[in-house]
C-alpha positions in Angstrom: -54.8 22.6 -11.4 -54.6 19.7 -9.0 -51.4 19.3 -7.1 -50.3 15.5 -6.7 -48.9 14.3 -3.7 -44.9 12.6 -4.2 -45.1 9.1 -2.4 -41.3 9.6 -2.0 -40.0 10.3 1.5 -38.4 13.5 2.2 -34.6 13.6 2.6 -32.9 15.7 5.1 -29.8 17.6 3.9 -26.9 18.4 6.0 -27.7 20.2 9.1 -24.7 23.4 9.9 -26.0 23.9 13.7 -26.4 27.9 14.6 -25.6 28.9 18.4 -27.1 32.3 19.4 -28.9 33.7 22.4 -27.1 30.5 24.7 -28.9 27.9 22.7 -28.5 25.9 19.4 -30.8 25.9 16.2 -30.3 22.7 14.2 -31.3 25.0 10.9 -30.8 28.6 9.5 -35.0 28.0 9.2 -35.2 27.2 12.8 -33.2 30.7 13.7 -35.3 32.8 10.9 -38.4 31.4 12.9 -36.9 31.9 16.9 -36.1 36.0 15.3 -40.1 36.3 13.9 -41.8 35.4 17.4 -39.5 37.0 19.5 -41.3 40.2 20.5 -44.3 38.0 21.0 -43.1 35.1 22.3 -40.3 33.5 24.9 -39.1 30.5 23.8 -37.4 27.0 25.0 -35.0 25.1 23.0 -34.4 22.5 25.5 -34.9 19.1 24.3 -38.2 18.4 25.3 -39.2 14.6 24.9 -42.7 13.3 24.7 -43.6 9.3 25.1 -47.0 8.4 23.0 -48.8 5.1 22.5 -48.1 4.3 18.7 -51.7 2.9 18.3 -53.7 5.6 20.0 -51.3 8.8 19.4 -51.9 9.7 23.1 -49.5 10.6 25.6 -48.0 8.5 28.2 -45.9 9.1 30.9 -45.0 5.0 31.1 -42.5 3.5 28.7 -44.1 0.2 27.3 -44.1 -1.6 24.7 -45.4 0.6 21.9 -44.7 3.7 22.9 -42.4 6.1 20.9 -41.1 9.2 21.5 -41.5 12.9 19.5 -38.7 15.8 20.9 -40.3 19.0 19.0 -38.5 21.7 18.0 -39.7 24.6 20.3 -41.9 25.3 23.2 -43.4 28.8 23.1 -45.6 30.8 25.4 -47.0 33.8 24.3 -46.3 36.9 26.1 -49.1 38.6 26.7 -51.7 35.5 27.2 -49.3 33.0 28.6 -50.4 30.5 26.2 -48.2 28.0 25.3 -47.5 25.9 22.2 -45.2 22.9 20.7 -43.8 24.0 17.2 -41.8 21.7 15.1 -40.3 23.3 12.3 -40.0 21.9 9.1 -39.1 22.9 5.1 -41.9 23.5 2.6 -40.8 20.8 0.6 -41.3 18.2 3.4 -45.5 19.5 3.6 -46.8 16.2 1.9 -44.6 13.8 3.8 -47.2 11.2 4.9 -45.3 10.5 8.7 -45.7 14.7 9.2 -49.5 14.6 8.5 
């Protein structure tokens, strides 16, 4: 069975923002996801912004014309490795949306 993508944008419903551990989840998901990695992984809420060239999808540290901006959800760094990653958190149903891929 072949699964067709929906063209349609994804709609955001109305975010209830969560405070534990000092910081502030903008979704019950977000929270489920900061509980799974925690014996892993420490993690930073703090708004984290990142300026990128629109045309190359590389990132800049000068603000130009065509250059946006992406704040992801989470910076983590494993415990053990000290590896670190972005993560931005998003519903299922938003998988196929064509500005996540």
């Amino acid at each position: 069975m072949t699964q067709t993508l929906k063209s349609e944008k994804f709609k955001y419903g109305r975010s209830f923002k969560i405070t534990n551990w000092g910081c502030q989840f903008d979704s019950l998901l977000e929270l489920k996801y900061a509980i799974s990695i925690q014996d892993e992984y420490a993690f930073m809420r703090s708004r984290i912004t990142i300026f990128y060239h629109h045309g190359t999808g590389q990132p800049t540290l000068y603000i130009r014309e065509g250059v946006r901006h992406y704040t992801p959800d989470f910076l983590i760094r494993n415990k053990q490795t000290g590896e670190a990653f972005l993560v931005e958190i998003k519903p299922r149903a938003a998988q196929n949306d064509p500005q996540l891929i």
